[in-house]
ZADRENMI-283910 format. One record per atom (N, C-alpha, C): x, y, z; residue in one letter. Coordinates in steps of 0.2 Angstrom, whole numbers, plus 5000, padded with zeros to 4 digits. Layout:
ZADRENMI-283910
XYZA/...
This chain:
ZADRENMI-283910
485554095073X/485154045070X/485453975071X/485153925071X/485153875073X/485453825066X/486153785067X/486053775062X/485853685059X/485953665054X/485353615052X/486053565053X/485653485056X/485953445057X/485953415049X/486453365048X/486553325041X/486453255044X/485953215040X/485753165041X/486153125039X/486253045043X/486852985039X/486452945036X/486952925030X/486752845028X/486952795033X/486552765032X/486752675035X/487252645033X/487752615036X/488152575032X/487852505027X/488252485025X/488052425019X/487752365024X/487352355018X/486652325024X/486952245024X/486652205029X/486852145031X/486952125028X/487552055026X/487651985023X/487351935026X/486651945022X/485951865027X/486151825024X/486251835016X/485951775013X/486651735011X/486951685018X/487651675017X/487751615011X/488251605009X/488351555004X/488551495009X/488451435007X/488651355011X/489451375010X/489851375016X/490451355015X/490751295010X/491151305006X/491551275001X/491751185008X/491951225013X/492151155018X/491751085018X/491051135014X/490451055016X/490551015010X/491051035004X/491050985000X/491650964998X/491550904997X/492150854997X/492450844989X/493250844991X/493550874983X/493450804979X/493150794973X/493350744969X/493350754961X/493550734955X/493650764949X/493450754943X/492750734945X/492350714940X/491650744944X/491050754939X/490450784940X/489950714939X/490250664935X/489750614935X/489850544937X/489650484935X/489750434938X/489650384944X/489450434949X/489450414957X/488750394956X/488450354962X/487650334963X/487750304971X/487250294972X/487250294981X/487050214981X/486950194973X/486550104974X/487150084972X/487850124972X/488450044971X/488350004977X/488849934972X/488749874977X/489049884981X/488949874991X/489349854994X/489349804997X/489149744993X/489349684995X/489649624991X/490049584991X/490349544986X/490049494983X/490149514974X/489649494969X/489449414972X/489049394969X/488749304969X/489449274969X/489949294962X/490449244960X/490649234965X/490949294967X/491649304972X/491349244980X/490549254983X/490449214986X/490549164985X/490649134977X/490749064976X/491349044975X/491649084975X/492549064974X/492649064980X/492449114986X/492749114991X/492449034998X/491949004992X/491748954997X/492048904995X/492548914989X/493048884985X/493648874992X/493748924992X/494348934995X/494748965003X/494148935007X/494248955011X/493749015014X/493749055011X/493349125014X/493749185017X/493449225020X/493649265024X/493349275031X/493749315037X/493249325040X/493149405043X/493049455047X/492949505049X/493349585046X/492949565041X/492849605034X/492849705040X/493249735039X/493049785042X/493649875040X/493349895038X/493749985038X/494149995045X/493749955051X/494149975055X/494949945056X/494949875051X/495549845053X/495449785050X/495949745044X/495749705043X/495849625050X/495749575046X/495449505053X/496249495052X/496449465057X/497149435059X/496849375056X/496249355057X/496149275055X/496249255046X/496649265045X/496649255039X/496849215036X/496149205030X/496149115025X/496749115023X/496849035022X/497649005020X/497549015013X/498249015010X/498249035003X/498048974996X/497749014993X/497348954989X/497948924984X/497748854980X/498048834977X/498048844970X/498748834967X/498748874958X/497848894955X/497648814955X/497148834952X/496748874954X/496748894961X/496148944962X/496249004962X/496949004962X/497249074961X/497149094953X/497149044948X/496949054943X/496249074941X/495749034946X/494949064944X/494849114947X/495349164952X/495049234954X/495349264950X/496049244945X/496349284940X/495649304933X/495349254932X/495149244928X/494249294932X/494049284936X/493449294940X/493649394938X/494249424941X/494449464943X/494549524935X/494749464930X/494749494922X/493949534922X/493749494922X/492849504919X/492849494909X/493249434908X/493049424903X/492449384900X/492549374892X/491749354892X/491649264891X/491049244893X/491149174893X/491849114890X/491649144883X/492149104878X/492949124880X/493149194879X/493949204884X/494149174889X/493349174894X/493649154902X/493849064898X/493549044894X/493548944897X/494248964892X/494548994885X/494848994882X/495749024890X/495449054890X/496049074896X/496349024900X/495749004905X/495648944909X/496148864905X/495848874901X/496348814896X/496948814896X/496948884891X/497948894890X/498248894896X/497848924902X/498448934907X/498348854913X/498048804911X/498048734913X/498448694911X/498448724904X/499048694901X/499748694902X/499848764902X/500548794905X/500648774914X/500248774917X/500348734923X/500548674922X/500248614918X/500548534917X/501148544915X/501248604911X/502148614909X/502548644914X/502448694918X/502648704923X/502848634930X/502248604929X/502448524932X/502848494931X/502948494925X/503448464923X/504148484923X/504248544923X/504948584923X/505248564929X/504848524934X/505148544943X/505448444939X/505448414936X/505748364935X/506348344931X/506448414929X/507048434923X/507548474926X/507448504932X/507848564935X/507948554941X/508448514943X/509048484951X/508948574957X/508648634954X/508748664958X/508048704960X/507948744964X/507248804963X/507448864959X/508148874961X/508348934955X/508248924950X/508348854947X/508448854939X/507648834938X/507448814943X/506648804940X/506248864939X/506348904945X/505948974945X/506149004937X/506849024935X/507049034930X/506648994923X/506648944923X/506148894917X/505648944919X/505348924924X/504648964924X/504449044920X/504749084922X/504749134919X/504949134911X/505349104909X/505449084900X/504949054898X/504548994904X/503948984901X/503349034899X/503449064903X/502749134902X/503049164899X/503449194897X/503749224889X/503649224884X/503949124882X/503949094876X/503249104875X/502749064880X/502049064879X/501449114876X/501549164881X/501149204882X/501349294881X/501649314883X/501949394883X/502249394877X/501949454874X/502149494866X/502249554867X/501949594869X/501849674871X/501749694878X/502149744880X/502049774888X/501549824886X/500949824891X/500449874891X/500349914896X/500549974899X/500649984904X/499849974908X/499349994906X/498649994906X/498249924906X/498449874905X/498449814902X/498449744908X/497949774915X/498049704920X/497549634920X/497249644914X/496749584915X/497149504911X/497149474915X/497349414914X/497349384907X/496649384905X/496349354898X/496649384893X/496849454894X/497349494888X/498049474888X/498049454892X/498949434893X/499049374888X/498549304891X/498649244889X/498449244882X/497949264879X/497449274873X/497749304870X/498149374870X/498049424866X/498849444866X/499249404873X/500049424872X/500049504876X/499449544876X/499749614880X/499649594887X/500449634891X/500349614898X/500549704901X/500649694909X/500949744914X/501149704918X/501349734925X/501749704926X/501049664933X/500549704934X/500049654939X/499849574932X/499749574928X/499649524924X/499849464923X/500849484923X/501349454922X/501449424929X/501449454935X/501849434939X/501049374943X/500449404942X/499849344942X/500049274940X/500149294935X/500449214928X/500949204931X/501449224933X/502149204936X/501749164940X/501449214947X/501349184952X/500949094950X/500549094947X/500249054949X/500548974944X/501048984939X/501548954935X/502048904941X/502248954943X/502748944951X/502448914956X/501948924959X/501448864961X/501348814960X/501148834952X/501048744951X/501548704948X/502248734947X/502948694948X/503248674956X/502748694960X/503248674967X/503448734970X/503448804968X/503948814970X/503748874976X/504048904982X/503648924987X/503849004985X/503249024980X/503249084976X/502749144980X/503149204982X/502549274982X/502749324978X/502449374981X/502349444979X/502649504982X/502949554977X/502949604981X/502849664978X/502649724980X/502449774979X/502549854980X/502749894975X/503149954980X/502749994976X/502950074977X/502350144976X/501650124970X/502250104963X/501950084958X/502050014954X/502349964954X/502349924953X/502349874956X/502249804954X/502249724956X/502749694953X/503049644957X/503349574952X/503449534961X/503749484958X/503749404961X/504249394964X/504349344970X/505049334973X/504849244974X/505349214975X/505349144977X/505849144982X/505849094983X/506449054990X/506748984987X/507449014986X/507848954982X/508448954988X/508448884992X/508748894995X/508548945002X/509248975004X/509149025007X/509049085007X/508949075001X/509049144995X/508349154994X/508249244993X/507649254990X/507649284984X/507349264979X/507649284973X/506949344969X/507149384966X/506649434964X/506749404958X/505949424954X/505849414946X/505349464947X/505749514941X/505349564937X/504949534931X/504449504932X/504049464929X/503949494920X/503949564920X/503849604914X/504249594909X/504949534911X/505649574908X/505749494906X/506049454901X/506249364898X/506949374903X/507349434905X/507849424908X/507649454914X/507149434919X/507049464924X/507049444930X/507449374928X/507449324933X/508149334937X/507949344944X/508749384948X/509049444945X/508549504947X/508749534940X/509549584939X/509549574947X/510149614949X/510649594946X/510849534943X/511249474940X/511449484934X/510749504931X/510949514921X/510849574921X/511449594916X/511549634912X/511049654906X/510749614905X/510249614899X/509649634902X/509549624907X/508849664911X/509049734912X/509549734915X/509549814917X/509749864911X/509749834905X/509849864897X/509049874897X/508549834896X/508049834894X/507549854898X/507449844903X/506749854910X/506649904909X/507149984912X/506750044911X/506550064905X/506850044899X/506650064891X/505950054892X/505649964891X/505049944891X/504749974895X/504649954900X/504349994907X/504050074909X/504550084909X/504950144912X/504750144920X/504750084921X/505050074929X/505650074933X/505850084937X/506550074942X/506650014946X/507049964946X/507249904947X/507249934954X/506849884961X/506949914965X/507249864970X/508149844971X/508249794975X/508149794984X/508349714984X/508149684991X/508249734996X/508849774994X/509149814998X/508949875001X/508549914996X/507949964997X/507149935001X/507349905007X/506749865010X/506349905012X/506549975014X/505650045014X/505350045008X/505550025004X/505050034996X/504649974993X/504949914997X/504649864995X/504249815001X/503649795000X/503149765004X/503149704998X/503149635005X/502949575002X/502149565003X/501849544997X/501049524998X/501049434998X/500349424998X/500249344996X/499949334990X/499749284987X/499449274982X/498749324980X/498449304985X/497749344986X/497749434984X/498149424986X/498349534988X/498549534981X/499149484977X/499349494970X/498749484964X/498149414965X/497749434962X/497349484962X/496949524966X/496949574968X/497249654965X/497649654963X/497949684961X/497749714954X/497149664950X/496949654945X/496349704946X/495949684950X/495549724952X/495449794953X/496249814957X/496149904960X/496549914951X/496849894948X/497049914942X/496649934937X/496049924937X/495449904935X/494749954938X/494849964943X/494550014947X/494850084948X/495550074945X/495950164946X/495750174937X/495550144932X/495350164926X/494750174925X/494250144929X/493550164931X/493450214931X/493750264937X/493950314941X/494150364937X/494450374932X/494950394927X/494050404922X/493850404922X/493250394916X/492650424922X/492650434926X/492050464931X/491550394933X/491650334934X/491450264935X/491450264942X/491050284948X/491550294953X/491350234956X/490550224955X/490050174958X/490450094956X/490750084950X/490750014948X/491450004950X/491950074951X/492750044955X/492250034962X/491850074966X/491750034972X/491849954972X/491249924967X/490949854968X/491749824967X/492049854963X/492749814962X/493349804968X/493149864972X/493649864978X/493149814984X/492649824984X/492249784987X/492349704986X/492449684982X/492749594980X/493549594982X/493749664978X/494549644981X/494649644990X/494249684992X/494349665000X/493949605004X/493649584999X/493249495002X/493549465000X/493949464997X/494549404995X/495149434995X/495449484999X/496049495001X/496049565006X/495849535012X/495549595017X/496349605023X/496649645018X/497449655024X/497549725023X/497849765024X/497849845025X/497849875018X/498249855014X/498249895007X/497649865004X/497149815005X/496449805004X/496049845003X/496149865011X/495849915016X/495649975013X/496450015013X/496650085011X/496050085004X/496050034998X/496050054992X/495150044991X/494850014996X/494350014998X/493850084999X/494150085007X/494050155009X/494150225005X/494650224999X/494650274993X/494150274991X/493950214988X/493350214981X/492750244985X/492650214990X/492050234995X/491850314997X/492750344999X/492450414999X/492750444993X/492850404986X/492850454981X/492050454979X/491650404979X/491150394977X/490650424979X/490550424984X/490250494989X/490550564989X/491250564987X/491450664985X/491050674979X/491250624974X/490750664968X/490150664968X/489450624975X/488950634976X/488850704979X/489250714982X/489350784987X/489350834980X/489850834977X/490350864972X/489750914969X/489150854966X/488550874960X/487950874966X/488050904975X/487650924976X/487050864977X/487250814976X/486850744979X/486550744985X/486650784990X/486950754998X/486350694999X/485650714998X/485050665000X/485250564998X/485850564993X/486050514991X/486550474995X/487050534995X/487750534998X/487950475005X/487250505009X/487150515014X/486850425017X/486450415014X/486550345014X/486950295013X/487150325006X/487750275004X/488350285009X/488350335014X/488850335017X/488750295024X/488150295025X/488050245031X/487750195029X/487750155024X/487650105022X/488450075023X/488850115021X/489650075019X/489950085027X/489650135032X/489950125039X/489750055042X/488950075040X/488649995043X/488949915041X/489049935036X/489449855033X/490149845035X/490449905036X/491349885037X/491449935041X/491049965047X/491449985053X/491650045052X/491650095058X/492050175058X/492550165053X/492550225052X/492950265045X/493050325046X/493650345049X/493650415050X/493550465046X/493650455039X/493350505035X/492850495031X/492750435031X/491650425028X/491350455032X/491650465040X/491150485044X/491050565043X/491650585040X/491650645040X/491450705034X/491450645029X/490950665022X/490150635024X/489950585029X/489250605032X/489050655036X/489650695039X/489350745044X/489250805038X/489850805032X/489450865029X/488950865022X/489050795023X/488050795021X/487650795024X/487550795030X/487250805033X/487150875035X/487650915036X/487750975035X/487351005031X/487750995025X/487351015016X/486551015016X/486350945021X/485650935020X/485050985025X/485351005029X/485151045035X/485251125032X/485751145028X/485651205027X/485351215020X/485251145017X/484551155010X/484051185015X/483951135020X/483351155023X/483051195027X/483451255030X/483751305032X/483251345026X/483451365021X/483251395016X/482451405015X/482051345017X/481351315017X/481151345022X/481251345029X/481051365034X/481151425036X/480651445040X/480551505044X/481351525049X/481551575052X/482051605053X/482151555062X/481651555065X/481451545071X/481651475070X/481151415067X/481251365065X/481851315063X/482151365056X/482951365055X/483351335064X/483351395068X/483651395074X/483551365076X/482951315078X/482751265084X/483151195078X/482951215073X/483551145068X/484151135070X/484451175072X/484951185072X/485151165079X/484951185082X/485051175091X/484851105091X/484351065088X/484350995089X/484850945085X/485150985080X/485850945077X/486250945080X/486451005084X/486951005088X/486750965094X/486250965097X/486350915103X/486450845100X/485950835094X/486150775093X/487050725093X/487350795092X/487950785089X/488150775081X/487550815077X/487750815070X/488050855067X/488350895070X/488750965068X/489450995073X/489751015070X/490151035078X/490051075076X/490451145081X/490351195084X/490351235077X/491051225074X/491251295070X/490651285063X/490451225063X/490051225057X/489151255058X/489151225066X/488451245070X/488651325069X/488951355072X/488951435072X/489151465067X/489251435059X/489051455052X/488351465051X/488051385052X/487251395050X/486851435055X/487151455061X/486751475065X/486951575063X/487451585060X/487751625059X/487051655051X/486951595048X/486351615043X/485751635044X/485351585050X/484751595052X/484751645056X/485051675060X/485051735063X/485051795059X/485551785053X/485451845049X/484751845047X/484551815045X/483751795041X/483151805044X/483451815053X/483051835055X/483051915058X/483751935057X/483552005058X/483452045055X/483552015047X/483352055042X/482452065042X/482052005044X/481352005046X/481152055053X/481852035054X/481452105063X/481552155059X/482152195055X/482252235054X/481652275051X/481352235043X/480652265041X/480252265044X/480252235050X/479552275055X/479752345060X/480152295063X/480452365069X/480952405066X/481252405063X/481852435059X/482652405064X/483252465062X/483952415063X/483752405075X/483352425076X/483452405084X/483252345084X/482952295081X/482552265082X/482852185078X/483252215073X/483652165067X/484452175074X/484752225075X/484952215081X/484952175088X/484452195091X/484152125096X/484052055093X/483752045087X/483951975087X/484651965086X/484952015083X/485951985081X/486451975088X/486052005093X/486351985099X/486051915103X/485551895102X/485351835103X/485751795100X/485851805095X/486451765091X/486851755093X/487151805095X/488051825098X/487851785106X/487151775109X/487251725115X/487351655113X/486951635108X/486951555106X/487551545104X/487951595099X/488651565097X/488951625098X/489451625104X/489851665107X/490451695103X/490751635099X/491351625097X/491451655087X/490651675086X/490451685079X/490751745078X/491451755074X/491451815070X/491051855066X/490651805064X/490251845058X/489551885061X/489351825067X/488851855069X/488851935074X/489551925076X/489751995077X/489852045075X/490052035066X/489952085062X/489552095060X/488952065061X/488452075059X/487952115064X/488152135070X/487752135076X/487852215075X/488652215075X/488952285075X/488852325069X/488552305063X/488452325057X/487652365059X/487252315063X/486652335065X/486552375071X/487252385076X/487152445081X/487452495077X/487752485071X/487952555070X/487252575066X/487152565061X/486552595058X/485852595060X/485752565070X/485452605073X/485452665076X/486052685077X/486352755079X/486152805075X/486452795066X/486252825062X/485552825064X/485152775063X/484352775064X/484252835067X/484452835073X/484052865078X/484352955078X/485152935076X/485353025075X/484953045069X/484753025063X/484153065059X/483653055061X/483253025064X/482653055068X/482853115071X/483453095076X/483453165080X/483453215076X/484053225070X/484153285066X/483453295063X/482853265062X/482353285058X/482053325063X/482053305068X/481453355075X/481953425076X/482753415075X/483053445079X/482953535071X/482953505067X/482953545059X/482553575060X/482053525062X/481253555063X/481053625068X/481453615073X/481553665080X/481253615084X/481053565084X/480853525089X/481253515093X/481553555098X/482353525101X/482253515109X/481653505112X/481353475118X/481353385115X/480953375110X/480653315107X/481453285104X/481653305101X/482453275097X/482753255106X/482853305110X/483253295118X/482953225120X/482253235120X/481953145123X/482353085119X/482253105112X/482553045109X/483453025112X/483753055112X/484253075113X/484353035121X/484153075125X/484053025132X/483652965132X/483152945128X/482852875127X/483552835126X/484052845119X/484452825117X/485152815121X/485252855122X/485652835129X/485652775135X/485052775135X/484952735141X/485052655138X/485052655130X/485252585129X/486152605125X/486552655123X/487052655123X/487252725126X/487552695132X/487552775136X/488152805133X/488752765133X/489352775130X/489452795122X/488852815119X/488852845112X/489152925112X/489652905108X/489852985108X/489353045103X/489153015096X/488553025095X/488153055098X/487852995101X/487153015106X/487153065110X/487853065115X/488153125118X/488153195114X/488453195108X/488653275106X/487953295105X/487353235103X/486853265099X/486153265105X/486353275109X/485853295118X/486353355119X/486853355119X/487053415119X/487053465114X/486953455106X/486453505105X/485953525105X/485753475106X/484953495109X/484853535115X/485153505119X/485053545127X/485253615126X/485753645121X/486153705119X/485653755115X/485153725111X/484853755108X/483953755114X/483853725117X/483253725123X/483553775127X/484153785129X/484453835136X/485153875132X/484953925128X/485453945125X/485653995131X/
């Protein structure tokens, strides 16, 4: 007696329905705040301080302008201090005042002091005496300094700088990982002032600074000597300084849109690399958290709206491609399995996708369409389209597990058909299947023992 074949399950049916890779979104740490209508152009003021002072020119992410404006004088330096606060009418003319005054006095100090050292030094006691009561580490808006006595140290060394200028004296900036303060030229000396500190003047010198600096602070005095840690700025870049200070608290609060606008003026009025850098963060932070919440329809403008005004950007462009990405596999989801595919293949010529990311989405639509061949023809048929797939992306992992998932539970297929005819006694009819089946895997071992039970049971 012949005995009875046992029929297989199928393996675990296909992963069609793939998730968006995590790769298409951009990390950022806030879920709200962003908007694709931040300003990227410099507010009305700023064009009119800048037609104050010179201007700028060749405003770009890819590199700021070697042509750059001469540096303005105290008091202009003071109306971008004051431009750059965003205080309210009555603070700005109340600021603007006290700090006009303190400049007439700083004038007058260059007439009472035979040296720059001992003037720069006046200077700095005059911004003490004056104005500084409390160190704020948070605290860079100019009008709180002079008004209210809270500083930091962008504040303090703003008011330095522009007190210094209007004494004469040939005053900058300098800047290292986290902090600012001032230097002058005295002689042939360059002389540092930790502007934060009433004894901060050459601060290497007093003993009373290096008692006091890191208590207030809790900064490190970082001397001339350590010149990798410290970059000299200009005026412009130290104003400025008001502005990113201001836009990293923005930032801090989920505000992503209004640090753009703020870095946006800071690079039209001081367009030099660390401009640049602090630019292009806001810009692709502002677009990660568009991505972040799933934005992309938003994202994606605002990202070529900011390539169009300031030039390639190696990685704006690259949170445009996975928005565009993102946007393409919304639309994947809408479309027909067929259609999906021809989307895809004209992204990819277009050059909107690269490879690994084309043969994920393509890895989708293929699935989505075998699972439609499947319910009509069954696994041979969900099969044949997963190999058409495996043509168009060669290189697809998944789409080859996917294929192979589907030649094996065609096998199964067709070995329980067999085993039903074969149960049945049908074992001429089971043999045909058996050799049909062969002819498309002839190398099935399968296929093989199960024609030769049949053959064994037709010719015993």
């Amino acid at each position: 007696m012949t005995k009875s074949l046992v029929t297989l399950k199928s393996q675990v049916a296909l992963l069609l329905m793939l998730l968006l890779p995590a790769s298409y979104l951009a990390a950022a740490p806030s879920e709200w705040g962003a908007s694709a209508e931040a300003r990227l152009t410099p507010s009305v003021a700023l064009v009119q301080l800048l037609g104050s002072t010179g201007g700028t020119n060749g405003i770009s992410l890819a590199g700021p302008s070697a042509d750059r404006a001469p540096e303005p004088s105290a008091s202009l330096l003071l109306e971008a201090a004051i431009l750059f606060s965003d205080p309210d009418e009555a603070r700005a003319k109340s600021t603007r005042q006290a700090v006009l005054l303190a400049m007439e006095e700083a004038t007058g100090l260059a007439d009472r002091h035979s040296t720059d050292y001992e003037l720069g030094e006046a200077v700095l006691a005059l911004a003490h005496e004056r104005f500084f009561t409390r160190y704020v580490e948070a605290e860079s808006r100019l009008d709180a300094a002079v008004l209210d006595g809270r500083y930091n140290c962008v504040s303090s060394s703003a008011l330095y700088l522009i007190l210094a200028r209007a004494a004469g004296l040939d005053a900058g900036g300098v800047i290292t990982k986290d902090h600012s303060f001032c230097v002058i030229q005295a002689g042939d000396r360059t002389i540092d002032i930790e502007t934060t500190n009433p004894f901060g003047f050459d601060p290497g010198s007093k003993k009373e600074f290096q008692d006091s600096f890191g208590r207030v602070t809790g900064y490190s005095y970082v001397p001339p000597s350590d010149y990798r840690s410290r970059e000299k700025v200009d005026g412009r870049h130290l104003m400025a300084l008001i502005l990113w200070n201001r836009a990293t608290l923005l930032e801090r609060s989920g505000q992503w849109a209004q640090a753009v606008a703020l870095a946006v003026d800071a690079y039209a009025y001081s367009p030099d690399p660390g401009s640049q850098r602090q630019l292009e963060d806001r810009l692709y932070n502002n677009a990660g958290a568009l991505l972040n919440e799933k934005r992309w329809r938003e994202a994606l403008p605002f990202l070529e709206r900011a390539i169009g005004l300031y030039g390639p950007s190696t990685r704006l462009e690259g949170l445009a491609g996975q928005a565009r990405l993102a946007i393409l596999a919304d639309e994947l989801e809408l479309m027909d399995p067929r259609s999906g595919i021809a989307a895809i293949a004209d992204a990819w010529e277009q050059g909107l996708v690269d490879r690994k990311h084309r043969d994920e989405l393509l890895a989708y639509a293929y699935g989505r369409l075998a699972e439609d061949e499947r319910s009509v023809g069954g696994w041979s048929a969900a099969w044949e389209a997963l190999k058409q797939g495996m043509a168009a992306a060669p290189q697809s992992s998944q789409l080859a597990r996917m294929a192979e998932t589907a030649r094996k539970n065609w096998t199964y297929e067709i070995h329980n058909r067999f085993a039903i005819l074969y149960n049945e006694g049908n074992y001429q009819e089971a043999f045909a299947v058996m050799e049909e089946a062969l002819t498309v895997l002839p190398g099935e071992r399968l296929f093989r023992d199960d024609a030769a039970t049949a053959l064994k049971a037709i010719k015993p």
